[in-house]
Backbone as a ProteinNet text record, in pm:
[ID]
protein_1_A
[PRIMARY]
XXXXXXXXXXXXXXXXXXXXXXXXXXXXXXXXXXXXXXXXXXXXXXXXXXXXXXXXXXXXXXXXXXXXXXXXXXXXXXXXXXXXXXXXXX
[TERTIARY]
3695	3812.1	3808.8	3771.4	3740.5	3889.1	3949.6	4079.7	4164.8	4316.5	4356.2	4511.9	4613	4759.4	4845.5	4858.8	4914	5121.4	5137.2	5267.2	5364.5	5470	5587.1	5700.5	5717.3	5851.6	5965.8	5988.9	6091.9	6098.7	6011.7	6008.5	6066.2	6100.7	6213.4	6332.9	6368	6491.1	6619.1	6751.6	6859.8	6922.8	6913.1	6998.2	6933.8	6839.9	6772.8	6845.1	6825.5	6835.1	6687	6666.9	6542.9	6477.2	6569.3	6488.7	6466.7	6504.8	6434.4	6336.4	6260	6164.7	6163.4	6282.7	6287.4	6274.5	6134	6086.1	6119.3	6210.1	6308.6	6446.9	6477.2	6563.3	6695.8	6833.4	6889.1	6969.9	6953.2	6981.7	6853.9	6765.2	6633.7	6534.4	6652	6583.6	6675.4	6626.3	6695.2	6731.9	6798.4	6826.4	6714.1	6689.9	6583.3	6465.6	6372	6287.7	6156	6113.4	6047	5873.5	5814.1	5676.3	5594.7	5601.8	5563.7	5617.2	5765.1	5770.3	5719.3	5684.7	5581.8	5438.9	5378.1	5272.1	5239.3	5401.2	5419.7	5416.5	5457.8	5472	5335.5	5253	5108.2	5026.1	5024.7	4939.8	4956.8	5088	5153	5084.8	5078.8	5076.4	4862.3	4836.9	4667.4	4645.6	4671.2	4670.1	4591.9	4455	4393.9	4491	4515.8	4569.8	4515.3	4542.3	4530.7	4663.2	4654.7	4787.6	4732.3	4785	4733.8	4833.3	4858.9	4976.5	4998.3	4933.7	5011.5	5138	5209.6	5387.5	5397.9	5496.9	5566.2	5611.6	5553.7	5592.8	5707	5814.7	5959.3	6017	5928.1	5959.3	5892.6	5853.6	5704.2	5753.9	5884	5907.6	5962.9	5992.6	6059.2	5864.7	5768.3	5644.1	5648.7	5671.5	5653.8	5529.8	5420	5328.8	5317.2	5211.9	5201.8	5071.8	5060.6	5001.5	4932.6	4806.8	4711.3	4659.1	4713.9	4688	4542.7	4493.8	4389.9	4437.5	4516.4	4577.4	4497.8	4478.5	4410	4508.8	4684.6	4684.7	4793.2	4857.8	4918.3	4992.5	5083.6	5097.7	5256.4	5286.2	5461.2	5458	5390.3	5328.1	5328.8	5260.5	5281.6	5426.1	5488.1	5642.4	5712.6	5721.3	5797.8	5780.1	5655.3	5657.9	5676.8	5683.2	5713.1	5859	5940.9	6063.5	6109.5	6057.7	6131.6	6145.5	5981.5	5980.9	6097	6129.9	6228.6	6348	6376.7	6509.6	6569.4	6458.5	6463.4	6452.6	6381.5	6393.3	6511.2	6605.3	6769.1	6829.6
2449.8	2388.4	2239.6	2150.4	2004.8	1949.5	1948.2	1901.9	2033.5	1990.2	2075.2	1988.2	2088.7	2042.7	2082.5	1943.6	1891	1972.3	2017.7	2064.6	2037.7	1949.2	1894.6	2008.9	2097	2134.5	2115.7	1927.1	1848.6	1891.3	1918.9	1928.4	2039	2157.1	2280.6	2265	2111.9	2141.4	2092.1	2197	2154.4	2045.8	2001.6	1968	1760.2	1768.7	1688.9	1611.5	1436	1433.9	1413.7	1394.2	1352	1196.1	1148	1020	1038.5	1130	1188.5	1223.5	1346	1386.5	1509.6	1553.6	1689.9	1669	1778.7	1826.6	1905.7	1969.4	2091.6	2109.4	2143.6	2143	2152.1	2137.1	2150.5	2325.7	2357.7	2519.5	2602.2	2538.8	2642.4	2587.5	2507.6	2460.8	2551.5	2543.7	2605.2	2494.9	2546.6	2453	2501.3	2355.6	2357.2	2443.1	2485.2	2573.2	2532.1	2657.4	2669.9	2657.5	2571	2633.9	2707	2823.8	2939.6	3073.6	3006.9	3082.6	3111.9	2940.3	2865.1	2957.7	2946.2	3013.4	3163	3210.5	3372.4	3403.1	3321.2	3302.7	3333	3239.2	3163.5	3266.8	3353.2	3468.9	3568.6	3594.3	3733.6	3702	3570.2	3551.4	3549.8	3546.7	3468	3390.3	3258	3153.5	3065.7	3037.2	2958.2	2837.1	2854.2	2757.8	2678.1	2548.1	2512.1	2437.2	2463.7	2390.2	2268.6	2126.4	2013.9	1920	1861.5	1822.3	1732.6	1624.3	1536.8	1558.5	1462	1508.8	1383.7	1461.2	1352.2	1262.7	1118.6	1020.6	958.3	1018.9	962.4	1081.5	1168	1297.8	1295.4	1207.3	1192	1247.7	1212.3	1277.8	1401.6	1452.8	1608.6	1712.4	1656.3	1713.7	1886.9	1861.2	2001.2	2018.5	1937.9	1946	1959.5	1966.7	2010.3	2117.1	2143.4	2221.7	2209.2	2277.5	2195.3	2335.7	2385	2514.1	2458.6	2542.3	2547	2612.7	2574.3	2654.4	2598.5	2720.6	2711.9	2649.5	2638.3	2559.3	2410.4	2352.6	2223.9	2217	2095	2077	2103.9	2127.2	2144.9	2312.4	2386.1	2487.4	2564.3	2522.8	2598.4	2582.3	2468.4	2421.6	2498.2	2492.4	2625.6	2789.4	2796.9	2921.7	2967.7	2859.7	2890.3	2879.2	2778	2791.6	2873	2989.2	3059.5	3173.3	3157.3	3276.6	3274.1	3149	3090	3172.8	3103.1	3173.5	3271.5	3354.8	3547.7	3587.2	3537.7	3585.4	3520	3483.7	3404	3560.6
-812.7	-870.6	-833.7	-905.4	-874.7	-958.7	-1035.5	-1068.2	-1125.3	-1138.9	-1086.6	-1165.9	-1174.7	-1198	-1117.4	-1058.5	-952.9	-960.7	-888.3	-873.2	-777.9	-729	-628.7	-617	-509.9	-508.1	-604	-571.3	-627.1	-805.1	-829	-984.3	-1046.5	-946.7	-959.7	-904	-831.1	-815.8	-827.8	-863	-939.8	-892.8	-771.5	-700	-736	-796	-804.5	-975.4	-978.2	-1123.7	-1152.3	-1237	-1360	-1280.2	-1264.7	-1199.7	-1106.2	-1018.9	-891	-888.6	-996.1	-979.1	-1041.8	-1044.8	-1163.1	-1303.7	-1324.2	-1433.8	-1478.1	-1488.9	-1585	-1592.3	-1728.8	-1724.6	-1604.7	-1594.8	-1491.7	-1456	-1563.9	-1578.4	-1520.8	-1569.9	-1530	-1381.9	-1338.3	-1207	-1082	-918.3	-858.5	-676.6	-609.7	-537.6	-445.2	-385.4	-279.6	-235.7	-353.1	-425	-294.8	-193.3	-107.5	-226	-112.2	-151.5	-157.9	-39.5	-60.7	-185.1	-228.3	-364.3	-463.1	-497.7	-561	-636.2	-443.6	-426.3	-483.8	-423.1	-487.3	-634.3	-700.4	-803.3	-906.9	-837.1	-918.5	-872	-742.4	-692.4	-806.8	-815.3	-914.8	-1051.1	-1126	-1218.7	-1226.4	-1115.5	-1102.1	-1153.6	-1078.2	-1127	-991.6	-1021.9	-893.2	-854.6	-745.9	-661.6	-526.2	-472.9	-339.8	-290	-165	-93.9	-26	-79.5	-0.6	85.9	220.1	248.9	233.5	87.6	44.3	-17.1	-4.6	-71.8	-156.4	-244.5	-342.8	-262.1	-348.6	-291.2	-249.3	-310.4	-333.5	-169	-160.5	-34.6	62	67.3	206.1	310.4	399.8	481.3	494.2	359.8	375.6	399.8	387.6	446.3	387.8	247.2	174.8	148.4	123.8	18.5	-97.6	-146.7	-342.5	-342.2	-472.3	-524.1	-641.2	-619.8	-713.9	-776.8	-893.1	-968.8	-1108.8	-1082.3	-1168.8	-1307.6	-1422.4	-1527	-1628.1	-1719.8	-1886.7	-1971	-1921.4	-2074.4	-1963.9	-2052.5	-2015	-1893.7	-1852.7	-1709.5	-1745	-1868.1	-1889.7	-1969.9	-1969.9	-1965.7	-1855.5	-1765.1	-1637.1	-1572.4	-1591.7	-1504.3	-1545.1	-1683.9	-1727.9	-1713.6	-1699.8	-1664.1	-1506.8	-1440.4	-1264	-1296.3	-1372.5	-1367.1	-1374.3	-1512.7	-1550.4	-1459.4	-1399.1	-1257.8	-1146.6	-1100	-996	-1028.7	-1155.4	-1209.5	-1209.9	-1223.6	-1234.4	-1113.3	-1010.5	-872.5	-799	-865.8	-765.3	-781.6
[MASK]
++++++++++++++++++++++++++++++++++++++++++++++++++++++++++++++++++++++++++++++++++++++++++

C-alpha cells in the first residue's frame, strides 16, 4: 500500500463546523468520533488500512492520528460510507 486515502477523526465530527474540518454532513456526523471506531468500521467492511500518528493539522495537539485506507473507489465515497457506519452504531 504505497498511497492511500488519508482519513482525520475531525472529518466525522458534529460538534465541528465545515471550516473546521468536517467533511459531512452535520446530521450524519457524530460527536467526538474515536479512532479506533474508525478502524472497526474499515476491518468489518475490509478495507486495507494503516494507523499513522500524524494529526490534522488544525488538531496537532489533540494527538488522534489519521488513517490511511487503501479504497477502490473515491475519498468522499469512503467518508460517507464510514459516516453512515458511525451513525448506525450511536
Amino acid at each position: 500500500m504505497d498511497k492511500g486515502l488519508v482519513l482525520y477523526p475531525c472529518y466525522f465530527n458534529s460538534s465541528l463546523k465545515r471550516s473546521e474540518g468536517r467533511r459531512v454532513p452535520l446530521l450524519s456526523g457524530v460527536q467526538n468520533p474515536e479512532p479506533v471506531i474508525i478502524e472497526r468500521i474499515l476491518t468489518r467492511k475490509q478495507v486495507p488500512f494503516r494507523r499513522e500518528k500524524k494529526s490534522h493539522p488544525s488538531y496537532w495537539w489533540k494527538g488522534q492520528g489519521r488513517i490511511v485506507a487503501d479504497f477502490k473507489g473515491t475519498k468522499g465515497e469512503l467518508i460517507r460510507l464510514i459516516s453512515n457506519e458511525l451513525k448506525n452504531s450511536e
